[in-house]
C-alpha positions in Angstrom: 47.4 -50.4 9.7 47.2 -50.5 5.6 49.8 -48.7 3.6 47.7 -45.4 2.0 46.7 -45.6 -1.6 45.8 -42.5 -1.6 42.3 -43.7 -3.1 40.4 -41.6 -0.5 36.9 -43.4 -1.9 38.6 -46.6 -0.5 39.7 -45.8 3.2 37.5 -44.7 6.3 36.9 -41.7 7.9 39.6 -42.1 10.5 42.6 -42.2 7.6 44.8 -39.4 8.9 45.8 -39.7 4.9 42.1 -38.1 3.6 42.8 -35.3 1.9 40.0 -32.2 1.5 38.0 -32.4 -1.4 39.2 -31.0 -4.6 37.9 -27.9 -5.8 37.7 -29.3 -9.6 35.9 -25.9 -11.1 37.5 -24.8 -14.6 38.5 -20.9 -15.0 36.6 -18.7 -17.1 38.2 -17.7 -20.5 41.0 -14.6 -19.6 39.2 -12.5 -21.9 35.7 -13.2 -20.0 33.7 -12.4 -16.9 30.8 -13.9 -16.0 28.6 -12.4 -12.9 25.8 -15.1 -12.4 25.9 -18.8 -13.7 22.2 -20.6 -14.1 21.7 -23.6 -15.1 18.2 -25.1 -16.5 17.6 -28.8 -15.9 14.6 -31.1 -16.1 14.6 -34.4 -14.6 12.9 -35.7 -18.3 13.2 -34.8 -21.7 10.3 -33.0 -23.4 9.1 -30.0 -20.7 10.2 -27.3 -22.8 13.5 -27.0 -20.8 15.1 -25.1 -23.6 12.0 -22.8 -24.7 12.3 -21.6 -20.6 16.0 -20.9 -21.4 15.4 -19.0 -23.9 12.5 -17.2 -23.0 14.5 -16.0 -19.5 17.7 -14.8 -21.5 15.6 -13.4 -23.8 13.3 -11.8 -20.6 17.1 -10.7 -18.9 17.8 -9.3 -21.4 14.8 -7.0 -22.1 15.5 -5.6 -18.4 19.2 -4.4 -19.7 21.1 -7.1 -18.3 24.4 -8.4 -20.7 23.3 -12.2 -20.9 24.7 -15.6 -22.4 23.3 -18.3 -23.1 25.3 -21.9 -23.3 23.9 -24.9 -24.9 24.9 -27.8 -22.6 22.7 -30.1 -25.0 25.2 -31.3 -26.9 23.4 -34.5 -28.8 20.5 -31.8 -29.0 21.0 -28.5 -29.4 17.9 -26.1 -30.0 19.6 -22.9 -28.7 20.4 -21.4 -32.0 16.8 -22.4 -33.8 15.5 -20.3 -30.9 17.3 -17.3 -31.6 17.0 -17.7 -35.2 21.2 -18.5 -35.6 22.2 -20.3 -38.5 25.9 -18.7 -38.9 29.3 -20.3 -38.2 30.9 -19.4 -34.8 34.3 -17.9 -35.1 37.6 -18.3 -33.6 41.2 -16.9 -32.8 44.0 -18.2 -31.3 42.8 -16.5 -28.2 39.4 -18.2 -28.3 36.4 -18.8 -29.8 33.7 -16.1 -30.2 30.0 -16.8 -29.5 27.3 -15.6 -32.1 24.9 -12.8 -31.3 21.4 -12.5 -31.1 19.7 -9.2 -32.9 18.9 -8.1 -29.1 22.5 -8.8 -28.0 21.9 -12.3 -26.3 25.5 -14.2 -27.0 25.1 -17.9 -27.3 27.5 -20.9 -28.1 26.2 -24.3 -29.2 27.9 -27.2 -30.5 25.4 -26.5 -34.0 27.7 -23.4 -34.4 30.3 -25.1 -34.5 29.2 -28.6 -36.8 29.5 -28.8 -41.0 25.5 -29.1 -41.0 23.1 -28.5 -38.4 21.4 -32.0 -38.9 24.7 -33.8 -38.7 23.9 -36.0 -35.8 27.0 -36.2 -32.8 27.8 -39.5 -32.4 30.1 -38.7 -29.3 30.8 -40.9 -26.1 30.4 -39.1 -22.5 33.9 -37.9 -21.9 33.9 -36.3 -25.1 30.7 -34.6 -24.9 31.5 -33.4 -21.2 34.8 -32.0 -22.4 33.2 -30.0 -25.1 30.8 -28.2 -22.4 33.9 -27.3 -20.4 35.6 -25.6 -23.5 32.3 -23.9 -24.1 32.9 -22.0 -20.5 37.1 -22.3 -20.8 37.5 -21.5 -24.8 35.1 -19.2 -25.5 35.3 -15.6 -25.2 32.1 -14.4 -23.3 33.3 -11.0 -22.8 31.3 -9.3 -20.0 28.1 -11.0 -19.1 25.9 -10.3 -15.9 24.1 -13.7 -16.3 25.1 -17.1 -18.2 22.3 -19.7 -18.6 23.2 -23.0 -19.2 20.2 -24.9 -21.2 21.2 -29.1 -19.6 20.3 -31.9 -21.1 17.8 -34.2 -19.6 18.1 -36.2 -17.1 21.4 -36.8 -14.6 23.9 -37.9 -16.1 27.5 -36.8 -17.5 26.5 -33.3 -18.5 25.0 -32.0 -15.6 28.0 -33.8 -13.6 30.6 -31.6 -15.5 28.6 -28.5 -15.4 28.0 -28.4 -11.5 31.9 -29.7 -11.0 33.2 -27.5 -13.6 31.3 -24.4 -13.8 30.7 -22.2 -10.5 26.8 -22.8 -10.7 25.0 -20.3 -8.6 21.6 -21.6 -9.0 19.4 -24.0 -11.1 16.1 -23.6 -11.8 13.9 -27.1 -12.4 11.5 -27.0 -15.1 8.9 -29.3 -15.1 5.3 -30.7 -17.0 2.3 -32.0 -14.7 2.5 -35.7 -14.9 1.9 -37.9 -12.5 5.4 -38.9 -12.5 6.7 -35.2 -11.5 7.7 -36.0 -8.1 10.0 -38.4 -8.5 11.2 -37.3 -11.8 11.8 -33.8 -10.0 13.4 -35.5 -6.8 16.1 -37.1 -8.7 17.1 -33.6 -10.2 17.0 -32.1 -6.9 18.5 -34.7 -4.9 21.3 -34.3 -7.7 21.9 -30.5 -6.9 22.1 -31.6 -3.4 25.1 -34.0 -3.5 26.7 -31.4 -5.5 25.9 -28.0 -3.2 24.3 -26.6 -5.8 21.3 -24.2 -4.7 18.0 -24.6 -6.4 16.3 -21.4 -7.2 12.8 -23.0 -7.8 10.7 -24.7 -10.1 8.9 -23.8 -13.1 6.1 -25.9 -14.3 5.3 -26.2 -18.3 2.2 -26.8 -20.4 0.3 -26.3 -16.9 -2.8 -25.2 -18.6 -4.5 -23.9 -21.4 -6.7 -20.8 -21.6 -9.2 -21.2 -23.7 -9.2 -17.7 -26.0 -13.0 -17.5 -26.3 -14.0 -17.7 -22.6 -11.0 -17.1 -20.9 -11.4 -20.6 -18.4 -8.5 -22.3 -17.8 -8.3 -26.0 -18.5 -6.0 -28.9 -17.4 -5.0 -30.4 -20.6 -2.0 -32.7 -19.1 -3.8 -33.2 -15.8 -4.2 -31.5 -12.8 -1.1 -30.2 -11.6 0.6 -31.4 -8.2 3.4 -29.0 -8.5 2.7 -27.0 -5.1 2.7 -30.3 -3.4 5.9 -31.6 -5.0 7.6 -27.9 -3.8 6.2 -28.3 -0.2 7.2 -31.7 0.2 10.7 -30.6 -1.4 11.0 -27.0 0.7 11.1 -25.4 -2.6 9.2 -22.7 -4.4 7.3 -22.6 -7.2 8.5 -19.6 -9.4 6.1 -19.6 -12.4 3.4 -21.9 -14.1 3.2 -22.1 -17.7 0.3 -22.2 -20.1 0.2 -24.0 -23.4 0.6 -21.4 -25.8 1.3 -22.3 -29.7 2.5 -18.9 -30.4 5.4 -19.7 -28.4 6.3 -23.1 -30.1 6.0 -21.2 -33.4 7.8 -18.5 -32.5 10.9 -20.7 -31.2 10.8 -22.5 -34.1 10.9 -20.1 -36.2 13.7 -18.3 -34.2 11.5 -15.4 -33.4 11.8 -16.3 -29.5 12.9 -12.9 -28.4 10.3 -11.5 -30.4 7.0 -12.7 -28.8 5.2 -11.3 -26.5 3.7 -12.0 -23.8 7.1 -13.4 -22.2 6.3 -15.5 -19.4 9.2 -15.9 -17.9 9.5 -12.1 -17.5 8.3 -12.4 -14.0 11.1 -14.9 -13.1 14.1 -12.4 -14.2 12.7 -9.8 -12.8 13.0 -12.1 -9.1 16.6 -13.2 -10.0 17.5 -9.7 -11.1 16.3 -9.0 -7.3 18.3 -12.0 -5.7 
C-alpha cells in the first residue's frame, strides 16, 4: 500500500486516510446578520441578469423586507448605476460600510470602492474572487432578511467562490429565448448541482414585446422554449419578461426602484412565502 499524501483528489475511495469534505464557507462580518442569501446567475452575458437583481431587491424591499444587494460582477459592475449611487463607500477599522439606496436597499460594489467609475479592473482570478469574499467578510451588512448577489456570467471563478464561500440558499437562473438556452442554462444548473446549491427557478428576459396600441404580444427574440428547457430540467419557471424600454431607461438612469410596473414583484412575493 502507498504512503498517504494526503491529496484526497489523488487516492481511491477505499483510502482509510480520506478525510470529509471541508466545509470552506467564510463567516459573516461580526457586526452583520444575513437571513436569506440569493444569488442571480446567467449561463451568458447580456439577459439582463443585473436589471432582475435589481428589480427583485428593489421588489423585496417594497414588501418591508431589510434587503442587500452585492455586486459579484467585479470586471462589470452595474449595481450602483441601477440605484442611481455614485458616492464613495466608507470604512472603519471594524469594516466597511455599504451605501444606501433612497428606499433603504444597502449595496456594495467594487465601483464604490474604485478612484473613477470607468477605471477598468485589470485583476487576475484569485484577486477578483478574494474581493467577493471581503464583500460578505469585511463589510458591515447590519441586519438584512435577504442578500442578493448579482454573478457574473458564466461559470467560472466568481460563482465558484460565491457558492464555496457564501452560505447560498438559492439561485435563481435568468435567462433570454435563444436557441442556445438549453445548454447555456444546463451548464448553470449542472454547476449548482456539483455545488448543492438549490435552484429556485428560472426567469426568462426579453420574452416578448406587447405592442402598446393593440395589446398582442409578439416574439421579438424568437419563440421561447423556456417551459421545455424547465421540464426537461425538473425546474420551474418563475416569471417571463417582456421587453420594456422604460425599464432600461430607468436602470440607467438609476431610477430602478422608481418604476413601475415591477415585474419581478410577483417573484418576491413567492420567496417571501418560501
Amino acid at each position: 500500500m502507498s504512503e498517504c499524501t494526503h491529496d484526497c483528489s489523488s487516492c481511491g475511495e477505499s483510502c482509510g486516510e480520506r478525510t470529509a469534505p471541508q466545509d470552506l464557507r467564510e463567516p459573516v462580518n461580526g457586526l452583520s446578520s444575513v437571513g436569506k442569501v440569493i444569488a442571480v446567475v446567467s449561463g451568458k452575458g447580456g439577459v439582463g441578469k443585473s436589471m432582475v437583481t435589481s428589480s427583485l431587491a428593489a421588489a423585496m424591499r417594497q414588501l418591508g423586507k431589510k434587503v442587500g444587494v452585492l455586486d459579484a460582477d467585479i470586471t462589470g459592475p452595474s449595481i450602483p448605476t441601477a440605484f442611481g449611487i455614485h458616492e464613495k463607500a466608507e470604512g472603519s477599522e471594524l469594516g466597511i460600510y455599504p451605501a444606501t439606496t433612497k428606499t433603504g436597499v444597502e449595496i456594495m460594489s467594487l465601483n464604490l470602492l474604485m478612484p473613477n467609475e470607468t477605471d477598468p479592473v485589470v485583476w487576475r482570478g484569485p484577486v477578483i474572487a478574494g474581493a467577493v469574499k471581503q464583500f460578505w467578510t469585511d463589510v458591515i451588512w447590519g441586519e438584512l432578511d435577504y442578500l442578493f448577489v448579482d454573478m457574473p456570467p458564466g461559470t467560472g471563478d466568481v460563482p465558484l467562490t460565491v457558492f464555496q464561500s457564501l452560505p447560498v440558499d438559492g439561485i435563481i437562473v435568468v435567462t433570454s429565448p435563444q436557441d442556445l438556452v438549453s445548454m447555456i442554462v444546463t451548464k448553470a444548473v449542472k454547476m449548482a448541482g456539483m455545488m448543492d446549491v438549490p435552484i429556485l427557478g428560472l426567469v426568462e428576459n426579453y420574452s416578448y414585446f406587447k405592442c402598446p396600441d393593440c395589446g398582442s404580444e409578439h416574439a421579438i427574440f424568437g419563440e421561447s422554449h423556456i417551459d421545455k428547457v424547465a421540464a426537461d430540467l425538473g425546474l420551474e419557471v418563475l416569471t417571463r419578461l417582456p421587453i420594456d424600454p422604460g425599464v432600461a431607461a430607468a436602470f440607467d438612469a438609476g431610477a430602478i426602484e422608481d418604476y413601475r410596473p415591477n415585474y419581478l414583484e410577483p417573484v418576491a412575493l413567492r420567496l417571501e412565502r418560501q
